[in-house]
N, C-alpha and C positions, 0 to 999 in steps of 0.2 A: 915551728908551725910552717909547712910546706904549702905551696899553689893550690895543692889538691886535696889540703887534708879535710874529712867531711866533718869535723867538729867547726874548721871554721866558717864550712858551709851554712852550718847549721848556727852558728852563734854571728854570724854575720846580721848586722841592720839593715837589712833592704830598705825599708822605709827610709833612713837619714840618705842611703843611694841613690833613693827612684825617688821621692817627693821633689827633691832639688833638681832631677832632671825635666821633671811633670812644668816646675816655673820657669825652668830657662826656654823650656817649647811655649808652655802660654805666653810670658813675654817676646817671644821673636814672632809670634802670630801680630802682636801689637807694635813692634816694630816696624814690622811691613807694612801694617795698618797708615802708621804713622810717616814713615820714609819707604815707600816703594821701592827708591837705590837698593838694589839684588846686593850691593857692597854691602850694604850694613847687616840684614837678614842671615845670609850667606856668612858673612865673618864671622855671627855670633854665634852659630850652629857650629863652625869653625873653632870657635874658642871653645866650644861645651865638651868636644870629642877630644882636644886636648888636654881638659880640665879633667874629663873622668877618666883619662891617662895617667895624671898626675896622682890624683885621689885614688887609684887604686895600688901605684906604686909607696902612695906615703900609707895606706890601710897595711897594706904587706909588710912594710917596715916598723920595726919594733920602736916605738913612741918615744921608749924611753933611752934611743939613742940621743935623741935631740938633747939630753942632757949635756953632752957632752959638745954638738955639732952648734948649740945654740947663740953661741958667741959668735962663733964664725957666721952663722946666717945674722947675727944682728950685723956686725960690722957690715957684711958686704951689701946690706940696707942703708945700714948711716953711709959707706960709700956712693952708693945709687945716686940718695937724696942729694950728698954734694956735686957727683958727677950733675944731675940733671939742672943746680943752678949757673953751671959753668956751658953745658953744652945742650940743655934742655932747649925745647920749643914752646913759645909765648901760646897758650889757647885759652881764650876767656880771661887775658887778663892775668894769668899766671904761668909760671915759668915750671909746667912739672910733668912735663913730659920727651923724651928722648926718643927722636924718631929712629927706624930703620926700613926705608923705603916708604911703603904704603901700610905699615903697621906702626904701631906706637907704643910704649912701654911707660908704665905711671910706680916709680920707685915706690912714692908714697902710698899706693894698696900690700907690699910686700911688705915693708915696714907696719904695718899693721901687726900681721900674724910672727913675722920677729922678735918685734917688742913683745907682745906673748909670750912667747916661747921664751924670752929671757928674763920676764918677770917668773913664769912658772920656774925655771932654774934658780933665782934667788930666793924664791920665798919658798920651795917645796920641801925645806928641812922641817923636820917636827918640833917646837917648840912648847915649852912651858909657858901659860902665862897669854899677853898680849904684845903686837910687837912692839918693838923699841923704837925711840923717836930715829935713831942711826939707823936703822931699817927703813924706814917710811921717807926717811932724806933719801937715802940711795935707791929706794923702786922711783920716787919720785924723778930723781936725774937719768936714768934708765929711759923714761917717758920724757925727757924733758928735753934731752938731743934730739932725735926725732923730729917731734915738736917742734923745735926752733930752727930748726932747716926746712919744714913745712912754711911755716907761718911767714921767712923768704920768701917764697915763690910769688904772692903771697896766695897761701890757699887756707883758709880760716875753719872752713868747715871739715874740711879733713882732717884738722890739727883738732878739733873738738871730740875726732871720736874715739882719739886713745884715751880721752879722764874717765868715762864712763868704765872701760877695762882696768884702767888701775884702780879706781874706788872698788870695783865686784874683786877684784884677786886680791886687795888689802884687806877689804870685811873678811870675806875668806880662810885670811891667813892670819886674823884674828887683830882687828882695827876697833882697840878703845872708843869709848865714845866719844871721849874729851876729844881724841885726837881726830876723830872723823869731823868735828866744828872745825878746828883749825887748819883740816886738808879743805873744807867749804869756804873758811874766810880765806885758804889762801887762790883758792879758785876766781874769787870775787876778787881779788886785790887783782890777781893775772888778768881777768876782763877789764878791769878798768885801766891799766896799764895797758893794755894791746888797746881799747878803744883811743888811748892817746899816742901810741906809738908804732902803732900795727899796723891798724885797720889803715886803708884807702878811704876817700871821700864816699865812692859809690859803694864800698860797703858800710857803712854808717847812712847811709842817703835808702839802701834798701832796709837794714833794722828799721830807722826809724820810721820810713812807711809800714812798714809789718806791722808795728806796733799801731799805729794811726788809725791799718785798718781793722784790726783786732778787735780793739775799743769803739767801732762805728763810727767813728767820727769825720764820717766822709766830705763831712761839707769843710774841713780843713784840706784835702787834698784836692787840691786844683787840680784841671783838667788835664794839665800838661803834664805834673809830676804824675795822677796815672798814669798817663801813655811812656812816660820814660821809668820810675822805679816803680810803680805798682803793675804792669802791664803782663807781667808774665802769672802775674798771683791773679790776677781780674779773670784772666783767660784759664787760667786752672780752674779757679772756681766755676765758671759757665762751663767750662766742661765737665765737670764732677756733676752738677747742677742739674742738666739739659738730659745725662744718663737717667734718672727716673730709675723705676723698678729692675727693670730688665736690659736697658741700653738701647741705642738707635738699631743696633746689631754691627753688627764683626763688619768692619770695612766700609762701616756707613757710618761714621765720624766725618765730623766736619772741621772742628779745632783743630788736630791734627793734621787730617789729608788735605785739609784746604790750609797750613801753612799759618794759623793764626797764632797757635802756640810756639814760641820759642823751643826751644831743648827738649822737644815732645819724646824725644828715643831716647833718651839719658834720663834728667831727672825729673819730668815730669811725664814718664810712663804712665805710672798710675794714673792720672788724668783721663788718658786714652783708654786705658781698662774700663774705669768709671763710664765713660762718655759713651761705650759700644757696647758694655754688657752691663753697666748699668749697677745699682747695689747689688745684685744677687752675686755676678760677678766679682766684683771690690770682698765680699764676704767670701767667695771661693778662696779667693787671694790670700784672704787674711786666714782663714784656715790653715791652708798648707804650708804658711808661714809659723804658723805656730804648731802642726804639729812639727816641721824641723826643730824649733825653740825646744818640745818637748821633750824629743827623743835627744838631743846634747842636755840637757839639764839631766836627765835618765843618765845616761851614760856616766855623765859628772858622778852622780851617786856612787854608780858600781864599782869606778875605778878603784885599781887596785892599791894606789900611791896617792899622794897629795899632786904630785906635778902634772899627772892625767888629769886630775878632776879639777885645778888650776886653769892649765891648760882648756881643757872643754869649756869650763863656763866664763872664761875670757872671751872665746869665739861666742858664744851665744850672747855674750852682753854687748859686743861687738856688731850681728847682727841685730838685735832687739834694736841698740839705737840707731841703728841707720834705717829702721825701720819705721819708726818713731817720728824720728825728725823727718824724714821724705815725706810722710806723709801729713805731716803737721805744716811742711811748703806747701803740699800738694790742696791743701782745704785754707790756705789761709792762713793759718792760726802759729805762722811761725816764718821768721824773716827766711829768706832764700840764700843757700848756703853753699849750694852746688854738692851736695851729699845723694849720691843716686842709690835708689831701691836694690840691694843685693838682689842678683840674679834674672832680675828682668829689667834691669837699666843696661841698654847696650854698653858694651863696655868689655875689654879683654881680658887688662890686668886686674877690677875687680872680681872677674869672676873666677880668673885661675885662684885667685887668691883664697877665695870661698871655697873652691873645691877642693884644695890644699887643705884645708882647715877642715873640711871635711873628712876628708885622709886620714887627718891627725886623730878625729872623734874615732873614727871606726876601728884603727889600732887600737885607742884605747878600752872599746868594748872588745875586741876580739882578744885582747890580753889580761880582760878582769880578773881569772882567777891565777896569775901568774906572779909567785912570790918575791 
């Protein structure tokens, strides 16, 4: 299949192309909204013209080389991860980022779509049956390196979003039922083990306020512990809150531009959507979010192989939750994790990461009928 040939013109996904560009321009409008600095706006239009660089050199390339390249991109991710505890930069309290200059590189978004790709390589043989308990050990330590050079830094919520990918490409790959309970109790046993050996004080100090305020139960949260671990969830919520129908309008936010919200251009974008365009807005959003979900779940279908449609709905169960939980910070109803909105949470490496991933989906519909 050549640059120019018109089948692939023609069997090409615009939509999974153009929708994800449609969100990284409505998020940089809210950006700006939120942080003025021409740096950040400017960078992330920056990152987007790189990313559909990427995404069309990984569409052009045949998917199902990664078969083979897949090892080698996980290693030189588990490298990343150890490189960034040795030579990483402390921000917010963790250690997972390696500067160069005035840009910054976050190991732990490439290790994402790796661990993917290297889960889709072990499991995309065809099998009889359901898999084996030595199957489900070995995807699980796959995901579990990674993981524990994250959860170093220590960055908790990012270590959170590879289980959701390995429970969808285990069901998948054909995940008993018995054994789906005991990949839950051992999930459960790993949280209560990292709540005693992982977590930091201030993240045990923000669950347990999330939860406090979850339940209503405001008249146990003193006024101080709002202003120190509930203060960024108080302030999300007045700004989701204060949006109304339509929003105050584009650039006439006040949480935001007036500096009340912490992390308003990372992880509590959506706040600022909410807050200047209001629900109608917040549903645009969530639209165009799902039709991307759509068109990768679609593709999943079509594929030709088990490792494409692997692969596809790994990244799609990847973004669902980071969708999920952003927004479940963003209203409330979920401790604050530092897991930012794909695609309109300022941000570099997640978003090359996403358009990579995008890459991968579109190879894989442009190669469906390929034996």
């Amino acid at each position: 299949m050549t640059l120019f040939d018109s089948r692939m013109v023609r069997d090409f996904d615009w939509a999974l192309a153009v929708v994800p560009v449609v969100l990284v321009c409505f998020g940089t409008v809210f950006i700006y909204s939120s942080q003025p600095d021409e740096s950040y706006w400017k960078r992330q239009l920056l990152f987007m013209a790189v990313g559909l660089a990427m995404m069309a050199a990984f569409a052009l390339t045949d998917y199902r080389k990664w078969l083979q390249f897949a090892p080698f991109f996980y290693g030189l991710a588990i490298f990343g991860l150890v490189a960034v505890l040795i030579f990483g930069s402390v921000v917010n309290g963790a250690r997972a980022w390696i500067r160069f200059g005035a840009f910054g590189l976050q190991p732990s978004e490439f290790a994402k779509l790796a661990t993917i790709l290297m889960l889709g390589r072990f499991l995309h043989q065809p099998r009889r049956g359901s898999l084996s308990l030595r199957e489900i050990a070995i995807a699980g330590l796959i995901v579990a390196l990674p993981v524990g050079l994250i959860l170093l830094q220590p960055d908790m919520g990012t270590a959170l979003t590879f289980f959701p990918v390995l429970l969808t490409m285990l069901f998948l790959s054909g995940l008993r039922k018995r054994m789906l309970i005991v990949a839950v109790a051992g999930a459960i046993v790993a949280v209560v083990l990292a709540w005693g050996f992982v977590l930091k004080t201030y993240h045990k100090e923000r669950i347990q306020m999330a939860v406090t305020l979850m339940a209503g139960d405001t008249d146990q949260v003193s006024r101080q512990q709002k202003r120190a671990q509930g203060y960024q969830s108080i302030q999300s919520m007045i700004a989701v809150g204060s949006g109304g129908t339509f929003g105050k309008g584009v650039l006439q936010g006040t949480q935001g531009r007036l500096g009340f919200l912490p992390e308003r251009h990372t992880d509590f974008i959506a706040s600022i959507v909410a807050e200047e365009t209001g629900f109608a807005g917040a549903l645009a959003m969530l639209l165009l979010y799902g039709a991307v979900i759509w068109r990768l779940t679609g593709i999943a279908k079509l594929s030709a192989d088990r490792f494409g449609s692997l692969v596809v709905m790994g990244l799609a169960a990847l973004l669902g939750f980071h969708i999920f939980v952003n927004l479940g910070m963003v209203l409330g109803l979920m401790p604050i994790m530092g897991i930012p909105l794909p695609l309109l949470s300022y941000g570099g490496s997640s978003l090359l990461m996403m358009f990579m991933g995008f890459g991968l989906a579109l190879s894989v519909r442009l190669r469906r009928f390929v034996n």
